[in-house]
Each structure stands twice: as structure tokens, then as C-alpha cells.
C-alpha positions in Angstrom: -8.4 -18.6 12.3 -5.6 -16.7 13.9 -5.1 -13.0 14.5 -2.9 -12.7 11.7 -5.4 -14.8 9.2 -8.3 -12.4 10.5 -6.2 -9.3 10.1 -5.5 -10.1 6.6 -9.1 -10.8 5.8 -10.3 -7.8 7.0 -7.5 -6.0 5.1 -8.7 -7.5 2.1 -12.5 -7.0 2.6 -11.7 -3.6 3.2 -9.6 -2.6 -0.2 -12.9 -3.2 -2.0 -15.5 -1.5 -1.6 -18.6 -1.2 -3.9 -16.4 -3.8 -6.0 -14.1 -1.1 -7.1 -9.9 -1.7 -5.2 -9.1 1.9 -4.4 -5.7 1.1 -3.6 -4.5 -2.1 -5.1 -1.5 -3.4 -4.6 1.2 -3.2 -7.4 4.5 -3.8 -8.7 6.9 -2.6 -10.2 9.1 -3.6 -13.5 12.6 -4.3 -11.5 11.1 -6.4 -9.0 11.7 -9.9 -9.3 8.6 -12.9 -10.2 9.2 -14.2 -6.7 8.3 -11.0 -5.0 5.7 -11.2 -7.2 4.7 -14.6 -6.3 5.2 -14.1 -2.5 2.3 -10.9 -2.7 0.3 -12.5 -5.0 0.5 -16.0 -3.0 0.1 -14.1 0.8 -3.2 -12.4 -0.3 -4.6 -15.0 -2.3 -5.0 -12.8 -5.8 -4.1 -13.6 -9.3 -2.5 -10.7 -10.9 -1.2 -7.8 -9.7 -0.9 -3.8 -11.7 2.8 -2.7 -12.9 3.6 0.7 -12.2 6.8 2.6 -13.2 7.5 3.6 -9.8 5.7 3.8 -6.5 5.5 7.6 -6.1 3.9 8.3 -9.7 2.3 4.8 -9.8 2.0 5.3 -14.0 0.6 2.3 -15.2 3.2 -0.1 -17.4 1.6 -3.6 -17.4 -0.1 -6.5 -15.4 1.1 -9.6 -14.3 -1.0 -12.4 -13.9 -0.9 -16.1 -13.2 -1.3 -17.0 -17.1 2.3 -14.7 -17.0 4.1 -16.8 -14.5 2.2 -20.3 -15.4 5.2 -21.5 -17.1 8.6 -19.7 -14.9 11.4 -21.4 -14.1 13.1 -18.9 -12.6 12.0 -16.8 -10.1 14.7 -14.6 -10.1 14.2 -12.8 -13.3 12.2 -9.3 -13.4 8.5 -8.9 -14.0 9.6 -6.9 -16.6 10.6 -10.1 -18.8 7.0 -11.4 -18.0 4.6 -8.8 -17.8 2.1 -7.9 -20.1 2.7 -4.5 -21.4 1.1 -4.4 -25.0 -2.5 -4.1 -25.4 -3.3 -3.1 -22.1 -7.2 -2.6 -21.2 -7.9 0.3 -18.8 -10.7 2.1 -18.3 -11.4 5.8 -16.3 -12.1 6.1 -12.4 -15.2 6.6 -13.0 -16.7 3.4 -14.6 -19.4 2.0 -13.9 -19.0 -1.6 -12.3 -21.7 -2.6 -15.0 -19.4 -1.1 -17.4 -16.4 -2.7 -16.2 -18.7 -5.9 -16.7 -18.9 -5.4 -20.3 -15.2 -4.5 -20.8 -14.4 -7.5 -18.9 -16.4 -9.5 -20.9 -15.8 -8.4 -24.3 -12.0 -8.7 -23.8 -11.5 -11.7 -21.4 -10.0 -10.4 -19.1 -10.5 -11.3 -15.2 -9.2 -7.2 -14.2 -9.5 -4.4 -15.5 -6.9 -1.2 -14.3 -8.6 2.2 -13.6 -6.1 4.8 -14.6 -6.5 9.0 -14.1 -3.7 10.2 -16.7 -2.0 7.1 -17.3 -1.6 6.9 -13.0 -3.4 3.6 -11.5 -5.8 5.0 -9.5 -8.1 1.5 -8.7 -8.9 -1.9 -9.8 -11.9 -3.6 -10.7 -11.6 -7.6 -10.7 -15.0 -9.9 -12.2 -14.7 -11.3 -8.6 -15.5 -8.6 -6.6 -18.3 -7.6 -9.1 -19.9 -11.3 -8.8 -19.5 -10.5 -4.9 -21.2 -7.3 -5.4 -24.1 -9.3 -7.3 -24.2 -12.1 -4.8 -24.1 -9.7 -1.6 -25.1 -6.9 -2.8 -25.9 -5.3 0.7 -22.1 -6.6 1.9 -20.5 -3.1 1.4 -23.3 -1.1 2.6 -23.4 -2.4 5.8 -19.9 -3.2 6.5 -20.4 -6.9 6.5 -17.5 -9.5 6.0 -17.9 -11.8 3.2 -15.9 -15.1 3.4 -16.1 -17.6 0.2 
């Protein structure tokens, strides 16, 4: 694995922590799918928060790879594919076992932690099944590859 492939692991170990993202990535509405694609592709995640704009970061929608499964055209904005309606959030201060249940009872795969309306973290079923599996991962510091 090269320096760069290592870098980017270790960037992504270290955005989770405790299974909760503190700072995920995001996107915003006027941005177009490929940018979308090209984030979502380079660190190997399937969705990705919609904010409004990146200073007040106020939650607006989710895209995900069921959104794009069917593009044609890259070009357009993640505004035309998002999904805005019916979004599922939850408080900053949830529980990942909590989170577990929303997931669940929803099926959904992430679930946006909001202060206000502002996204604030991210809590994805696959860092909670790495929390279960490696539970002492985080506490020590360790790298988990799967």
C-alpha cells in the first residue's frame, strides 16, 4: 500500500471514533452527481449528508448509492437526486445503541446527527458493527482494515 492509500486509511479510521463520524463529509445541493461520485468513490462510502451551505452546514438531504443507482448523467445537481423528504435524524447525543434501533426500524444504513437542524456527525450501521466486532479498536487507537 502506498503513502497515499495509507494516508487515506488513517484519515478514515480517524473520522470515527466510538462509531459516531464527528466530521463527515458533505455536500451541497448545487454540486453536481459526479462530484458526488468522485468523494463518494475516493473514500470508499455510500452516501454522503446534504447541507445548505458549508459555513452553516443545515441539513437538507442525503444522497446515497440507491440515489445515483440509475444516473445517466453526471452532470446534473444532487439537488435533482437527493433525498430531501422524510429525512431521519437523530440529536448529538444518541446513543450508538440507539442509533441501532433507529437504523433498524427505518432501514436505513445512516443516520444524520443534527444540533438545530446543523449536521453535527454521522452514525453509519458499519461503524457500529465495527464497534461490536472491535470493540477495544477506538480505545486503543488501533487501525481496523476489513
Amino acid at each position: 500500500m502506498g503513502v497515499e492509500e495509507q494516508a487515506d486509511e488513517v484519515q478514515k479510521v480517524k473520522r470515527s471514533e466510538n462509531g459516531v463520524i464527528s466530521n463527515p463529509f458533505f455536500l451541497t445541493p448545487e454540486e453536481s452527481v459526479y462530484e458526488a461520485e468522485a468523494l463518494m468513490g475516493k473514500y470508499r462510502i455510500s452516501g454522503v449528508p446534504i447541507v445548505d451551505n458549508k459555513e452553516d452546514r443545515n441539513l437538507v438531504g442525503i444522497l446515497t448509492n440507491r440515489d445515483l443507482r440509475f444516473i445517466e448523467d453526471f452532470s446534473i445537481k444532487i439537488v435533482d437526486v437527493m433525498t430531501q423528504e422524510n429525512l431521519i435524524t437523530a440529536p448529538v447525543n444518541t446513543t450508538l445503541e440507539e442509533a441501532e434501533k433507529i437504523l433498524q426500524k427505518h432501514k436505513i444504513e445512516k443516520l444524520p446527527l443534527v444540533k438545530d437542524g446543523r449536521l453535527e456527525g454521522l452514525i453509519t450501521i458499519k461503524d457500529i458493527e465495527k464497534v461490536i466486532e472491535f470493540p477495544n479498536a477506538a480505545k486503543m487507537n488501533m487501525v481496523v482494515y476489513l
